[in-house]
C-alpha positions as YAML, in Angstrom:
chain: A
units: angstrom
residues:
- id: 1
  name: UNK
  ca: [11.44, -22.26, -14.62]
- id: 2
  name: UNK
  ca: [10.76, -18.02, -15.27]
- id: 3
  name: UNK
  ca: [11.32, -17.11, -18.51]
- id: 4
  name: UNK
  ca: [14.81, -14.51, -19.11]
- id: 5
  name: UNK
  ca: [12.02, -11.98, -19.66]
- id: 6
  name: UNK
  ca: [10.76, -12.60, -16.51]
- id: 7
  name: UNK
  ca: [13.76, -12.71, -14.99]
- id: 8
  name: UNK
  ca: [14.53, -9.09, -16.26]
- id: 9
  name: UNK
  ca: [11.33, -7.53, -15.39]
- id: 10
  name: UNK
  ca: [11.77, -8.88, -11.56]
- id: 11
  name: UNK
  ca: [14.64, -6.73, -11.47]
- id: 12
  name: UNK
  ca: [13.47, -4.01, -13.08]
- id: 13
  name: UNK
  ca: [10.95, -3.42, -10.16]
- id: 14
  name: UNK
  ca: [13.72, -3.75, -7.74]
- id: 15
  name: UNK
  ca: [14.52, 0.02, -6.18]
- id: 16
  name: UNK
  ca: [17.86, -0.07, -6.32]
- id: 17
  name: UNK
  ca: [17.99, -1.21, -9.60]
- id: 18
  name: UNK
  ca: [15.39, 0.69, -11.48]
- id: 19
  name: UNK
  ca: [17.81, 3.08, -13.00]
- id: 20
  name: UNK
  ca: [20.23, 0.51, -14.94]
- id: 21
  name: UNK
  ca: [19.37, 0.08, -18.82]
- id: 22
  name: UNK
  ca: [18.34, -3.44, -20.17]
- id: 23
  name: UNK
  ca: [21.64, -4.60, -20.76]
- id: 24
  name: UNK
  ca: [23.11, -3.74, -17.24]
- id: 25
  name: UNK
  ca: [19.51, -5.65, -15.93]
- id: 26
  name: UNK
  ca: [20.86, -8.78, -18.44]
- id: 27
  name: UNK
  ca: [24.39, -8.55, -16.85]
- id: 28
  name: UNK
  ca: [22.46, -8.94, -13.18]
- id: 29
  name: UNK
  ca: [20.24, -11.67, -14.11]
- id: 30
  name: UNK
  ca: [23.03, -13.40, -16.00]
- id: 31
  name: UNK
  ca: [25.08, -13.43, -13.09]
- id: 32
  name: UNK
  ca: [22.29, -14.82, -10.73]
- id: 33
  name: UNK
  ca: [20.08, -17.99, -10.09]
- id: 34
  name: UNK
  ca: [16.75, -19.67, -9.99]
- id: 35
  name: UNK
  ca: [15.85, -21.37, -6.84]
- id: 36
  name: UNK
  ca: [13.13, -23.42, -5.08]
- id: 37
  name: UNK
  ca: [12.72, -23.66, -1.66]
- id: 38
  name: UNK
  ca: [9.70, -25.47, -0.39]
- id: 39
  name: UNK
  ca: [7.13, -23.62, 1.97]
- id: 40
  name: UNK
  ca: [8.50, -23.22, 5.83]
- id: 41
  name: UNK
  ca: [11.82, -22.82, 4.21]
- id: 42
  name: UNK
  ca: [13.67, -19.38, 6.18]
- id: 43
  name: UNK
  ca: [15.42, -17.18, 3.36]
- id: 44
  name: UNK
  ca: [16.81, -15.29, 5.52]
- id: 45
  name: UNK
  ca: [16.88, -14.75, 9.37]
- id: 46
  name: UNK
  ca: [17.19, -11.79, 10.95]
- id: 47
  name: UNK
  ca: [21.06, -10.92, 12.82]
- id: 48
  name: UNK
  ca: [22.82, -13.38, 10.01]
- id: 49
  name: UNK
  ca: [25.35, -10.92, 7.89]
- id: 50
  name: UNK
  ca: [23.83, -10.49, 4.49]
- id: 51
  name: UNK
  ca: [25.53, -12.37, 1.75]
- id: 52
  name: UNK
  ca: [22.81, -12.36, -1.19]
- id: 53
  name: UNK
  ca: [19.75, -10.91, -2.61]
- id: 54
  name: UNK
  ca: [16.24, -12.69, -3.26]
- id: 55
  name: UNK
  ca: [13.53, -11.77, -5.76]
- id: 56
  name: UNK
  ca: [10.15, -13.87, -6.06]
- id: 57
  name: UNK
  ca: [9.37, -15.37, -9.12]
- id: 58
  name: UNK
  ca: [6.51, -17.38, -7.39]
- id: 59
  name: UNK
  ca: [5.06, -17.60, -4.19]
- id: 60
  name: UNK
  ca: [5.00, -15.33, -1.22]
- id: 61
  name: UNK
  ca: [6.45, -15.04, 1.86]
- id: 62
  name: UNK
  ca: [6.08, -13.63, 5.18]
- id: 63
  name: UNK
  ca: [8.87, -10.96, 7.04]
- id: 64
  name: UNK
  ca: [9.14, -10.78, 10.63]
- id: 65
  name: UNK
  ca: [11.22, -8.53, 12.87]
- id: 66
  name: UNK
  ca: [11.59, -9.09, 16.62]
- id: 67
  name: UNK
  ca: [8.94, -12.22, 15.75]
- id: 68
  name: UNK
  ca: [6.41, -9.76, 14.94]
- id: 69
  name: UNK
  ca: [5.33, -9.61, 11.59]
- id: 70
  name: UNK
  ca: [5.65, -6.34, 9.39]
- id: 71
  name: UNK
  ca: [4.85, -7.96, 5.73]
- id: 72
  name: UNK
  ca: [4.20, -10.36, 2.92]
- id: 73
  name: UNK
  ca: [6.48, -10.72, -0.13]
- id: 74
  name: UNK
  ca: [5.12, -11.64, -3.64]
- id: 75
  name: UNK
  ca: [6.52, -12.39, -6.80]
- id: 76
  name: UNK
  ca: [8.44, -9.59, -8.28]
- id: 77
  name: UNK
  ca: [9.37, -8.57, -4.72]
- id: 78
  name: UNK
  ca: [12.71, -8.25, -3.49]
- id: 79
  name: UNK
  ca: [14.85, -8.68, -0.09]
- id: 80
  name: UNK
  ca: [18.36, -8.21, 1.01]
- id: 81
  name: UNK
  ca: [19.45, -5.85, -2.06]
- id: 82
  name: UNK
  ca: [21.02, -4.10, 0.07]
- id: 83
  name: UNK
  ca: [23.34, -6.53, 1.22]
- id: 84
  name: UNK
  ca: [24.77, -6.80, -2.22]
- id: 85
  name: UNK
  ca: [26.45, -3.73, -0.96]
- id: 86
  name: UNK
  ca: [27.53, -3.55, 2.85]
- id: 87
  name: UNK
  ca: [27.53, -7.08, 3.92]
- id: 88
  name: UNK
  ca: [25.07, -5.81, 7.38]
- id: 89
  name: UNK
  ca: [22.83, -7.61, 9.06]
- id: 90
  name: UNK
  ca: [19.53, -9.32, 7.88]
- id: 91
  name: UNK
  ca: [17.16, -6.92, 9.65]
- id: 92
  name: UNK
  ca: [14.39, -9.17, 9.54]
- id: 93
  name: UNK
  ca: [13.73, -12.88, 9.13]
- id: 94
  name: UNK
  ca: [11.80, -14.09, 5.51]
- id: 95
  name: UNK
  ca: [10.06, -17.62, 5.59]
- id: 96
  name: UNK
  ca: [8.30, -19.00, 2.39]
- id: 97
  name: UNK
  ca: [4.59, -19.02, 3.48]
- id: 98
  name: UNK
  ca: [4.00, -21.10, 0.22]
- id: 99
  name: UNK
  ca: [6.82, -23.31, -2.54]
- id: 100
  name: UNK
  ca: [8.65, -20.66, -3.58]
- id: 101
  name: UNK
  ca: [11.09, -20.21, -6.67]
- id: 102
  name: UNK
  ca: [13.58, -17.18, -5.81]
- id: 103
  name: UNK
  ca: [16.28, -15.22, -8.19]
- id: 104
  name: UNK
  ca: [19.25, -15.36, -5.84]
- id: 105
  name: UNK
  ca: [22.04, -12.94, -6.65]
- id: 106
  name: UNK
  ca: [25.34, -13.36, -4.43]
- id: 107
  name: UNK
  ca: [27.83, -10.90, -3.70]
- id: 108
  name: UNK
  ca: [30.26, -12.46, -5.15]
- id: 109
  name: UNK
  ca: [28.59, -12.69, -8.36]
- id: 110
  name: UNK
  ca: [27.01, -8.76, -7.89]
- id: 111
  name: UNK
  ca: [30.46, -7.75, -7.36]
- id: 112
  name: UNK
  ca: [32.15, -9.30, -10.49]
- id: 113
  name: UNK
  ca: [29.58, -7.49, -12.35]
- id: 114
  name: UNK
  ca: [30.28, -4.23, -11.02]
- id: 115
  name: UNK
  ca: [34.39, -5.02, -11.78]
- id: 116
  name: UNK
  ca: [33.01, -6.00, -15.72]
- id: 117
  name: UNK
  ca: [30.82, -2.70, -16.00]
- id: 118
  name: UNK
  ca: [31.99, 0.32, -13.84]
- id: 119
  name: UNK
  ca: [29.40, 2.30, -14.27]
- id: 120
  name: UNK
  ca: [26.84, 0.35, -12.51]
- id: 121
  name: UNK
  ca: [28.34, 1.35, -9.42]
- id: 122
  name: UNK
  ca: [27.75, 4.60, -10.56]
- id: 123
  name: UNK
  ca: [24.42, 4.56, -11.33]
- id: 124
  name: UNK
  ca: [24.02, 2.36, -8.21]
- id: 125
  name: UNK
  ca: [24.89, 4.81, -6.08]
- id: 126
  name: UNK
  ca: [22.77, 7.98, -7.46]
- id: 127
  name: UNK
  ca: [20.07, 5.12, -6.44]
- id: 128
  name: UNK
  ca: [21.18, 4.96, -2.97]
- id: 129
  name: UNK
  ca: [21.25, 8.60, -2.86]
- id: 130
  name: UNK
  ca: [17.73, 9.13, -4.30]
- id: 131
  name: UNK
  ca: [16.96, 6.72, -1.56]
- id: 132
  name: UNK
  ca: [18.27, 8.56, 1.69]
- id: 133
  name: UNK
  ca: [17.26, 11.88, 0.54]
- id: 134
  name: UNK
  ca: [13.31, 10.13, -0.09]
- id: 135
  name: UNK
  ca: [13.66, 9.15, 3.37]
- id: 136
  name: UNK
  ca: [15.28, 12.13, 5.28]
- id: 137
  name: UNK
  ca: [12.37, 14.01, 3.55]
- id: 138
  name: UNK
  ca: [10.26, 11.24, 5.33]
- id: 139
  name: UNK
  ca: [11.67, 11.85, 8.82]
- id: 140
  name: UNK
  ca: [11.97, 15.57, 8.53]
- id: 141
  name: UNK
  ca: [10.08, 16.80, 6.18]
...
């Protein structure tokens, strides 16, 4: 099992976390779990409506969309954050190439956190923001 430290520093690397304090970072790993899944296992498959959030601990894994593969995961690596939020569509499928212990993070549990501490949603979305204009300036220049 990760240490708590561990734990927090997973997240910490996680975009659409990276501006929360310590504390809101504690309140998110608090609120999650440790799991293992053994190699082959899918974590999630592209179509299915998004209901949770992985980060690697250990292990790696391999993404695929359309069956063609567009990347590897490693610990400290994250996938479906953004489901935490809208509930869409995997947009890709994630199978552990290797064992693989994962911090899952539901949205029931993500949402109770944002009810306890208001101001993570606030933060959370100045993160989204930060991401559409990075990407707009991507597209467009």
């Amino acid at each position: 099992m990760a240490s708590h430290s561990k734990h927090l520093e997973h997240l910490a690397e996680i975009p659409l976390f990276t501006a929360l304090s310590k504390r809101d970072l504690q309140r998110i790993a608090k609120a999650s779990n440790e799991v293992s899944r053994p190699a082959g296992s899918v974590l999630v498959d592209q179509g299915d409506a998004g209901r949770e959030a992985f980060v690697i601990i250990d292990g790696t894994a391999t993404v695929k969309r359309n069956g063609r593969k567009v990347g590897t995961l490693k610990a400290g690596d994250s996938v479906g954050e953004l489901s935490l939020l809208d509930h869409g569509p995997r947009t890709a499928t994630v199978t552990a190439d290797t064992d693989i212990t994962v911090l899952v993070l539901s949205v029931r549990e993500f949402a109770g956190v944002i009810e306890e501490v208001p101001g993570l949603a606030q933060k959370l979305l100045g993160q989204l923001a930060g991401r559409v204009r990075e990407l707009d300036r991507q597209v467009y220049g």
